[in-house]
MIPAMAR-427400 format. One line per 8 residues: number of its first residue (from 0); for each residue x, y, z of N, C-alpha, C. Coordinates in Angstrom, 3 decimals. Atoms other than C-alpha are relative to their C-alpha. Layout:
<pts>
NUM	X:Y:Z:X:Y:Z:X:Y:Z; ...
</pts>
This chain:
<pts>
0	1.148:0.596:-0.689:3.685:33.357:12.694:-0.139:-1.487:-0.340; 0.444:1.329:0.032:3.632:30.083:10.840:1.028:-0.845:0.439; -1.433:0.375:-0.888:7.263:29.013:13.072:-1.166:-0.497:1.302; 0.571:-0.054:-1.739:5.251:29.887:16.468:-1.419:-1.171:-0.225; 1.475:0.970:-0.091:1.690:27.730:15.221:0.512:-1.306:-0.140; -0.069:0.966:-0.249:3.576:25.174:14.191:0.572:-0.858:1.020; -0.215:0.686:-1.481:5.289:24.412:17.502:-1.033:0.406:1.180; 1.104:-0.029:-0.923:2.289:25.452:19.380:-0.931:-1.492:-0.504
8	0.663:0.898:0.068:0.831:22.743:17.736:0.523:-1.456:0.349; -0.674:1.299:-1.010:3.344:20.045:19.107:-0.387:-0.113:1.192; 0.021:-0.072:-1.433:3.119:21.569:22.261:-1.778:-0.381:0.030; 1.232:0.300:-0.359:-0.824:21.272:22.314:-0.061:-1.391:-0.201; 0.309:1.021:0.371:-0.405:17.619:21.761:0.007:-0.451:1.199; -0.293:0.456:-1.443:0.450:17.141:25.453:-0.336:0.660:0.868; 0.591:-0.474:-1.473:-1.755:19.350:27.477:0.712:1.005:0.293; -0.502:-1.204:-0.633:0.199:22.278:27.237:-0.896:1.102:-0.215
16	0.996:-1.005:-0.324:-2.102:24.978:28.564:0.703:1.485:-0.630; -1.137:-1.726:0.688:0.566:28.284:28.232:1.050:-0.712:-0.721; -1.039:-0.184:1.122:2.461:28.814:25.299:0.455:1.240:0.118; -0.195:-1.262:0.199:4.338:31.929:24.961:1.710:0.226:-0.243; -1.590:-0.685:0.152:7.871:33.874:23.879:0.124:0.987:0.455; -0.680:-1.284:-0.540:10.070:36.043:25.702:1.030:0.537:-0.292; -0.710:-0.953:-0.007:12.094:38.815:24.926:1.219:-0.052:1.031; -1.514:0.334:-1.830:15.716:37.700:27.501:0.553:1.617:0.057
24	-1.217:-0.683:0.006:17.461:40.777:26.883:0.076:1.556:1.037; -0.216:-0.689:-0.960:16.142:42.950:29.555:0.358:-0.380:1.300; -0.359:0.672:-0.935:17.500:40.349:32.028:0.717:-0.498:-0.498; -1.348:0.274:0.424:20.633:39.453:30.151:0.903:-0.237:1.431; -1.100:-0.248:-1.418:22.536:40.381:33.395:-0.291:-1.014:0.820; 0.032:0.586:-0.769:20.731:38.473:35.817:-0.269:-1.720:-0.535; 0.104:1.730:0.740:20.421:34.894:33.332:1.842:0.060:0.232; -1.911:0.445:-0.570:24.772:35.366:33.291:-0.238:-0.350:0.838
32	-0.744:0.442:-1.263:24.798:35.460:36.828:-0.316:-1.325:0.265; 0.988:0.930:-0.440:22.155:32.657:37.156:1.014:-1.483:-0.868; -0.099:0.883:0.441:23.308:30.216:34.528:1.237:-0.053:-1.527; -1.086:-0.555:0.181:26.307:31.721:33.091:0.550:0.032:-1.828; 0.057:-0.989:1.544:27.439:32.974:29.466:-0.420:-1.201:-1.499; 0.752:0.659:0.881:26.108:29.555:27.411:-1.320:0.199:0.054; 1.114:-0.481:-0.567:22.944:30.223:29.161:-0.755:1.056:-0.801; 0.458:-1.494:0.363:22.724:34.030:28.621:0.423:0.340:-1.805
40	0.145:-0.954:1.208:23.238:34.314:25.088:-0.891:-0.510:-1.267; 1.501:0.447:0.658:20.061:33.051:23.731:-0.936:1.627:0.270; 0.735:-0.607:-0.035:18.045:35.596:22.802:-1.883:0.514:0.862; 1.398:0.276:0.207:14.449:34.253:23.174:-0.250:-1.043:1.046; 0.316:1.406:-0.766:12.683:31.908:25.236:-1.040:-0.551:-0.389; 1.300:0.197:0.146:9.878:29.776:24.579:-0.469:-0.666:1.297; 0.195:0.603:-1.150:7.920:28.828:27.529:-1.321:-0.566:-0.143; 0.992:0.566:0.412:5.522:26.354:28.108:-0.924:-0.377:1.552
48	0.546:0.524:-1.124:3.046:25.214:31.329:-0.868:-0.997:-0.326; 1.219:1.186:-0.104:0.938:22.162:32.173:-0.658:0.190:1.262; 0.931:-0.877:-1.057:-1.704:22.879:34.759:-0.124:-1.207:0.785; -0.056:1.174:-0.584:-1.546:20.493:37.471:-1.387:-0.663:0.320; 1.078:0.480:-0.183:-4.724:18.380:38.611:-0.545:0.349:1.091; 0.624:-0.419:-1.294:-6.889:20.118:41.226:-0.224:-1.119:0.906; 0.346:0.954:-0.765:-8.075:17.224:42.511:1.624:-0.473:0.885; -1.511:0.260:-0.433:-4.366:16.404:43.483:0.317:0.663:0.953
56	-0.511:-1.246:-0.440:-3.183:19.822:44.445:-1.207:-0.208:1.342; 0.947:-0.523:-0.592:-6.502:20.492:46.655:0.191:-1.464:1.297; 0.200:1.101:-0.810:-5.551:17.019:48.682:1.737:0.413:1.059; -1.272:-0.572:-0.995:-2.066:18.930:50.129:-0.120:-0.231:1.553; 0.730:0.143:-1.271:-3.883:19.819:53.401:0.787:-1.437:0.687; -0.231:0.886:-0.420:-3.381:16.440:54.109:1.076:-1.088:-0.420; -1.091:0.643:0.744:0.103:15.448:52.913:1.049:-0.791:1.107; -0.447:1.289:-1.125:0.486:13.337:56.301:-0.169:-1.356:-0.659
64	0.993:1.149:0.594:-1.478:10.465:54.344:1.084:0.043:-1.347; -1.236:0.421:1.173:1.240:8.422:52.467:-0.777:0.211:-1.661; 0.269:0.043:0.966:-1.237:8.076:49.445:-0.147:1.257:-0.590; 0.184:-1.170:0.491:-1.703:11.683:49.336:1.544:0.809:-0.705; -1.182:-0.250:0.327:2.174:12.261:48.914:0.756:-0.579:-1.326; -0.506:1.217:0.952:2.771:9.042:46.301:-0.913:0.963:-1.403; 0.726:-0.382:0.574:-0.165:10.695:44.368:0.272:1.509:-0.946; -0.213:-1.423:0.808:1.059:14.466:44.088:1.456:-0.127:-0.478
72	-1.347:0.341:0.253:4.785:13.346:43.655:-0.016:-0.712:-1.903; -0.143:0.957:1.030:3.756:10.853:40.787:-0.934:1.160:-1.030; 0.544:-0.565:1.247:1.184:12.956:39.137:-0.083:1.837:-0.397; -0.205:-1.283:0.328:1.677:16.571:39.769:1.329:-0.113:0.126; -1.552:-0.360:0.063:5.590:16.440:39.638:0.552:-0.623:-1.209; -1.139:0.820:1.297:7.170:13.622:37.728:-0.831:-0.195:-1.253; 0.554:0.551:1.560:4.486:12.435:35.012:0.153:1.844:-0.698; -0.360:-1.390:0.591:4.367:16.548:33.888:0.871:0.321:0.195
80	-1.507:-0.433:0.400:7.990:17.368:34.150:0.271:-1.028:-1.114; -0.513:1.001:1.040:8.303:14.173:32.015:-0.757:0.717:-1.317; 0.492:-0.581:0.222:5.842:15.756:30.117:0.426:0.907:-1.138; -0.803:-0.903:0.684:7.541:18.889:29.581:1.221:-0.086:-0.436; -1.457:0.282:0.847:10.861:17.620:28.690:-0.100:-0.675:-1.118; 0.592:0.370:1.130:9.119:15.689:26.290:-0.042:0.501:-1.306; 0.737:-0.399:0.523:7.378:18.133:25.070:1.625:1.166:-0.711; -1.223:-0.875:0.580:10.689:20.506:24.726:0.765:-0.827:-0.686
88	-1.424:0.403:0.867:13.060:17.956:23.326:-0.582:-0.148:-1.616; 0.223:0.106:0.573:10.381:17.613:20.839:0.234:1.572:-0.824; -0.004:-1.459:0.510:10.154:21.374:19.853:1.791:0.595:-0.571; -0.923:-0.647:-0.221:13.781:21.752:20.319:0.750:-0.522:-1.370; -0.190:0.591:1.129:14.476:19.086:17.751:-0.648:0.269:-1.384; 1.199:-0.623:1.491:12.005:20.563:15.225:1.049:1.443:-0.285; -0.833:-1.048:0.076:14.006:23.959:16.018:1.271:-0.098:-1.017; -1.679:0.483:0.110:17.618:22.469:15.121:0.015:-0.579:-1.071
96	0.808:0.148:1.686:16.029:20.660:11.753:0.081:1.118:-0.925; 0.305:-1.000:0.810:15.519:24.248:10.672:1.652:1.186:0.357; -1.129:-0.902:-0.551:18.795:25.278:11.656:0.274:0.779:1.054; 0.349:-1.157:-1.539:18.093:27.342:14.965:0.485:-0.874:0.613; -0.959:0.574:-1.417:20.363:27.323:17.820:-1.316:-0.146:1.051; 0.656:0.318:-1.031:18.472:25.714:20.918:0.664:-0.284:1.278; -1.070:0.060:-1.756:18.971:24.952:24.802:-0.789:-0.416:0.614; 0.808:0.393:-0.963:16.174:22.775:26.432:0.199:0.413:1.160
104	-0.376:-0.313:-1.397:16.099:23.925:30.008:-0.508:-1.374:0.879; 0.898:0.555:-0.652:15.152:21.017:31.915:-1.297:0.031:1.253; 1.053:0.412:-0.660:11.719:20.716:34.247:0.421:-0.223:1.194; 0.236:0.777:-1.353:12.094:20.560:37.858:1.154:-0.536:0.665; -1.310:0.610:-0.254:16.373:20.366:38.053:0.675:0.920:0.181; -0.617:-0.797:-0.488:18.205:21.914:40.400:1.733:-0.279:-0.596; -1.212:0.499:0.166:21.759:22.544:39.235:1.316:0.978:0.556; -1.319:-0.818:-0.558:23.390:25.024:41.670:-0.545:-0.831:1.201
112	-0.120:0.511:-1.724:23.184:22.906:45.679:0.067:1.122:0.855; -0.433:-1.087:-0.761:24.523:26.371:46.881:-1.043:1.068:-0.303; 1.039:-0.949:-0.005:21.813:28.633:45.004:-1.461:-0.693:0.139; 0.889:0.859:0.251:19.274:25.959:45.119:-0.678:1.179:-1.403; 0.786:-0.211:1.348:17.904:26.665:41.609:0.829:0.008:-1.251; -1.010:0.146:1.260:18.406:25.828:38.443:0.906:0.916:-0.991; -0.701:-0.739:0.666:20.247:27.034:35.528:-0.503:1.103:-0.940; 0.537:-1.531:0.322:17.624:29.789:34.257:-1.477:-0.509:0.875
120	1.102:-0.024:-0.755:14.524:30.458:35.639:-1.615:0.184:-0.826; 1.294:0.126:0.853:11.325:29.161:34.017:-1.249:0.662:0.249; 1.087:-1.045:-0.580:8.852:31.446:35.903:0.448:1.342:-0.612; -0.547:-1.026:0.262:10.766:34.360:34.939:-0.252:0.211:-1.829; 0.261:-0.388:1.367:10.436:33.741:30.954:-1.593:-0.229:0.232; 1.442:-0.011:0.034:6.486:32.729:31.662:-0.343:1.521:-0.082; 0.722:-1.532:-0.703:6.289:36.206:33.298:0.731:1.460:-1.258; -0.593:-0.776:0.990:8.341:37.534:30.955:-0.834:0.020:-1.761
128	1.097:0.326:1.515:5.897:36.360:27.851:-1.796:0.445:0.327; 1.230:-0.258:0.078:2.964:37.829:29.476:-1.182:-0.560:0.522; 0.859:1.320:-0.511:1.441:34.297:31.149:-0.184:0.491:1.122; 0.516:-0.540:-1.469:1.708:35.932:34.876:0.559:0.845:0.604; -0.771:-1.085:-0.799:2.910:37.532:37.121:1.027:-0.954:1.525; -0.664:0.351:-1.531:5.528:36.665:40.227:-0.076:0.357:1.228; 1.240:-0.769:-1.585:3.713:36.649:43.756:0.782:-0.364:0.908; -0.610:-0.048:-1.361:4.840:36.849:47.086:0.654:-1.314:0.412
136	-1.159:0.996:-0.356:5.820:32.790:47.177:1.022:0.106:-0.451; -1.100:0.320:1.246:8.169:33.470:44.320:-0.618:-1.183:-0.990; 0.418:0.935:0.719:6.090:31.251:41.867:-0.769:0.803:-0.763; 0.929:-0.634:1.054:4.371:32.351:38.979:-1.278:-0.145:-0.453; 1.852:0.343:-0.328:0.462:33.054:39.227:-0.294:0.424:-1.184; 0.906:-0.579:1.271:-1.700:32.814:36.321:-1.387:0.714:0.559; 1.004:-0.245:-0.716:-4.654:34.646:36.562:-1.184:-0.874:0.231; 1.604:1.132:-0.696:-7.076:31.529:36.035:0.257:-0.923:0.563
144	0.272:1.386:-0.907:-5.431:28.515:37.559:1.609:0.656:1.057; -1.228:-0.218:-1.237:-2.658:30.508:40.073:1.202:-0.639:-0.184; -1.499:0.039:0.201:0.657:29.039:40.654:-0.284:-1.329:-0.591; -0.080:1.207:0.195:-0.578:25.350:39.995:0.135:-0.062:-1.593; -0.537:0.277:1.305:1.131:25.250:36.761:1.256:-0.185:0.028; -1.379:0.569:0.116:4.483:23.228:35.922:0.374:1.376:-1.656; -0.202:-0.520:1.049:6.654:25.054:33.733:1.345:-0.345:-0.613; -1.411:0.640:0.657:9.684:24.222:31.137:0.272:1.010:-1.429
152	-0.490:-1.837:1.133:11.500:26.885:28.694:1.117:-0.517:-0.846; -1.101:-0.064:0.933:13.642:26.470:25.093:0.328:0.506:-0.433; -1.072:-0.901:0.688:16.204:29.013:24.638:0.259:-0.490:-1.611; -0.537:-0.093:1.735:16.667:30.137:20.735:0.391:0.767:-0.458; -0.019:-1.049:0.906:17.315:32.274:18.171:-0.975:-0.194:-0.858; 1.040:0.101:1.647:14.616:31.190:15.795:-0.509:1.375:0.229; 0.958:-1.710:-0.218:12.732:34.335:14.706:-1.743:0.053:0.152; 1.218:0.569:-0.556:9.869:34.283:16.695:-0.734:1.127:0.683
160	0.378:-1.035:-0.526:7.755:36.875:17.848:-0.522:0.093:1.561; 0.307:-0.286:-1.257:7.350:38.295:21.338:-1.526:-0.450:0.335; 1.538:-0.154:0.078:3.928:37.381:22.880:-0.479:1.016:0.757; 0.832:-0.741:-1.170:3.460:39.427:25.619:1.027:1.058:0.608; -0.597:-0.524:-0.813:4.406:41.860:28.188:-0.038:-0.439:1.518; 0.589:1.254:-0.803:5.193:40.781:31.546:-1.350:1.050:1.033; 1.315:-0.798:-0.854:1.926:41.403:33.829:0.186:0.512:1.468; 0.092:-0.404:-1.202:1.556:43.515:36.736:-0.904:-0.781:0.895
168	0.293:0.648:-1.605:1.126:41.972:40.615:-1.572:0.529:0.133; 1.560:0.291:-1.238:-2.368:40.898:41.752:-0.190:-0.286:1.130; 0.421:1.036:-1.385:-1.688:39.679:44.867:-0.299:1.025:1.130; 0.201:-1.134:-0.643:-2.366:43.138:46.370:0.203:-0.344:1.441; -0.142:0.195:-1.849:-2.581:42.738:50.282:-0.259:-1.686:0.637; 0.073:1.281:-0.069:-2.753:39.063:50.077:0.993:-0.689:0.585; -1.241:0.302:-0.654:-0.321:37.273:52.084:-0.120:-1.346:0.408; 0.309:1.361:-0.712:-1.961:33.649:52.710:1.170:-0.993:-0.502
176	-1.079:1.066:0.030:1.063:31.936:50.706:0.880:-0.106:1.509; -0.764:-0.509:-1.265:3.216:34.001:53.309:-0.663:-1.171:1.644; 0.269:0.522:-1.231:1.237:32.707:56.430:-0.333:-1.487:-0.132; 0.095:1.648:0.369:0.734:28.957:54.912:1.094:-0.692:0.451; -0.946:0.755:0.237:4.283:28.206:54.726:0.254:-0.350:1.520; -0.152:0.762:-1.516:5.369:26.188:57.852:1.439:0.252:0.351; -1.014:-0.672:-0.599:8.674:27.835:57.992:0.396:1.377:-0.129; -0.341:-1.037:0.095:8.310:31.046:56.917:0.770:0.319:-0.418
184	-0.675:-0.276:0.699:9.993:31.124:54.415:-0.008:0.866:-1.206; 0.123:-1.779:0.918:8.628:34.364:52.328:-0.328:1.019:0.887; 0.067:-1.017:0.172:8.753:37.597:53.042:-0.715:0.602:0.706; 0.736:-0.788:0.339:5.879:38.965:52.161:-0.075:1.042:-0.791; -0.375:-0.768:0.422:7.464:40.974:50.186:-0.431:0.323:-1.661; 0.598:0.098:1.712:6.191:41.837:45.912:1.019:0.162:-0.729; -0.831:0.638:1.610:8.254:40.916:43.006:0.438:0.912:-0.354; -0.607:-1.340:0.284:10.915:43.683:42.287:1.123:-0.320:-0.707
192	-0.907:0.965:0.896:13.128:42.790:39.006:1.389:0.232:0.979; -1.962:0.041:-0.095:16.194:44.415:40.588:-0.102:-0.243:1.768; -0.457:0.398:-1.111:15.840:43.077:43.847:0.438:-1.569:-0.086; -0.156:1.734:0.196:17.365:39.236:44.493:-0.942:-0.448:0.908; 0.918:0.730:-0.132:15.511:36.711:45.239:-0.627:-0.201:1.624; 0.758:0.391:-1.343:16.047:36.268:49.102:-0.479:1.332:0.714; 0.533:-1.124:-1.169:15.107:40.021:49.985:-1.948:-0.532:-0.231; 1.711:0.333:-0.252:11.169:37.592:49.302:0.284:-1.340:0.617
200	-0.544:1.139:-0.459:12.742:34.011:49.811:0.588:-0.540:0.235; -1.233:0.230:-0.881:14.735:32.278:51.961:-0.437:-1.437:-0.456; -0.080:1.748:0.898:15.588:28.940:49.617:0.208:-0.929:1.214; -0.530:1.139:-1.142:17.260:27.438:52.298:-0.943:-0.986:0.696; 0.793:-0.120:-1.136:14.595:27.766:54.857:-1.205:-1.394:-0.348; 0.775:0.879:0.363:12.391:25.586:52.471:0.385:-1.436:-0.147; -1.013:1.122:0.372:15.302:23.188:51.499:-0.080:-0.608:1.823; -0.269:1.100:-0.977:16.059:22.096:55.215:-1.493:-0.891:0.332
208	1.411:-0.071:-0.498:11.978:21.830:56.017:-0.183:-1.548:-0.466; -0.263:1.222:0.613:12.187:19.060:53.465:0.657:-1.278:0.029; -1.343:1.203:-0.310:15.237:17.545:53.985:-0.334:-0.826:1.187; -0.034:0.475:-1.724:14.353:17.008:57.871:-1.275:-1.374:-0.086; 0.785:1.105:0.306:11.375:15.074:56.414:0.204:-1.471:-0.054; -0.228:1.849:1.069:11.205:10.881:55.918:-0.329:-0.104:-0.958; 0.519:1.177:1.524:10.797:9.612:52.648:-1.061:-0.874:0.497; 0.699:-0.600:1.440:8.198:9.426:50.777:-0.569:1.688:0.110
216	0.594:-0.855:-0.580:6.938:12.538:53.047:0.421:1.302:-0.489; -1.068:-1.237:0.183:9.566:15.337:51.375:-0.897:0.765:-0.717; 0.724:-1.179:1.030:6.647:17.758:49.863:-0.819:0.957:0.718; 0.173:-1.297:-1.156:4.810:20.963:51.279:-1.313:0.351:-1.144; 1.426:-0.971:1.225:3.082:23.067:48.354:-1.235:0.699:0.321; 1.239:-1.215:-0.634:0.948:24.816:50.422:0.195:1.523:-0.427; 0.497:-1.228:0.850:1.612:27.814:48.554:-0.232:0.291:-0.844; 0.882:0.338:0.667:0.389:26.362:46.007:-1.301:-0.352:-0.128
224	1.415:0.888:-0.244:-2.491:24.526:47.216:-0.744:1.449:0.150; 1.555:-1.479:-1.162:-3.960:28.367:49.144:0.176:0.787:-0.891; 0.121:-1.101:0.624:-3.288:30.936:46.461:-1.256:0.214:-0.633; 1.512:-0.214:0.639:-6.889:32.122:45.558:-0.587:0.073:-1.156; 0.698:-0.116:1.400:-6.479:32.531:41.957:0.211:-1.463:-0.395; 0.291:1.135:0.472:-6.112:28.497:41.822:-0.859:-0.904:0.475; 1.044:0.538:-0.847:-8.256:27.614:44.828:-1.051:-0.233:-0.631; 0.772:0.093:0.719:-10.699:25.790:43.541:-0.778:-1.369:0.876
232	0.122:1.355:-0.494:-13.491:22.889:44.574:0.077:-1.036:-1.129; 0.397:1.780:0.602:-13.595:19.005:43.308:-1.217:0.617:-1.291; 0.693:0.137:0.091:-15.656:19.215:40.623:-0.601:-1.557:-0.174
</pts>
């Protein structure tokens, strides 16, 4: 316990909201396929979130309006991925001091073009430590601020105790990510470990939506912005 407080207490230096460790080894199989046998043989994960700024998020709606795009780009994307890589290289380096193997994952970096997604999946250890659950966008909903949370994960071995189990689906008959998205690109379908990813999402579908965009304009997040457990007003 006094391993896990004292890197919870790095991590709280920067606004990290969720803390938590996961247990990899009932998804061993699908981290190989994902991010292949340096990847998968980390035991543990530590995962971390920063909760993005409502005021930000809640200005989507209107992500015609250049300032509204410059705004969620600069402060819900890049300053908190910077953030969390920060915040991991710091932890990771405290780790590796004490001898423990580590593996920053980076924040927000795609590194397959062909699977679009990166090289493990940082929603997957959240959900896997107990922080949420995985809803019908494919994004990981907390129960008090929904998907609007960034997240970033450091594979270890330190000996670190599990926090959680992962949580069962709230999104019961809920489907407004589903009917938000402007290409229809989920499902509708609920979070099933041994199913892949596109029998809920069709990566692509989101990838061209974007692409077809002009610069500065390349962002969406409307299934972020409408999920009800982050919907929230201005205060």
């Amino acid at each position: 316990m006094y391993l896990y407080n004292e890197l919870k207490k790095i991590a709280d230096q920067y606004g990290v909201k969720y803390f938590g460790v996961a247990d990899l080894s009932p998804v061993s199989d699908e981290i190989l396929k994902q991010g292949g046998s340096e990847v998968a043989e980390y035991p543990l994960a530590i995962t971390m979130g920063i909760v993005l700024p409502d005021s930000i998020v809640n200005r989507l709606p209107d992500r015609k309006n250049k300032a509204v795009v410059i705004d969620y780009k600069h402060h819900a994307y890049d300053i908190i991925n910077d953030r969390l890589d920060f915040t991991a290289s710091l932890i990771s380096t405290y780790l590796q001091d004490k001898e423990y193997n580590v593996m920053p994952v980076p924040a927000g970096r795609k590194t397959s073009q062909e699977k679009l997604c990166g090289s493990f999946s940082h929603k997957l250890a959240a959900h896997l430590a107990g922080l949420g659950w995985i809803g019908k966008s494919c994004l990981l909903i907390t129960p008090e601020h929904g998907p609007r949370v960034r997240w970033i994960t450091v594979l270890t071995d330190a000996p670190l105790e599990v926090t959680g189990e992962p949580m069962a689906e709230r999104c019961g008959d809920c489907n407004l990510c589903v009917e938000a998205c402007p290409v229809g690109a989920f499902t509708g379908r609920n979070f099933k470990e041994d199913e892949p990813r596109e029998e809920r999402y069709q990566a692509e579908k989101c990838d061209k939506f974007l692409q077809m965009k002009e610069k500065p304009y390349r962002i969406c997040g409307m299934c972020i912005y409408i999920c009800p457990y982050g919907l929230k007003e201005d205060k």
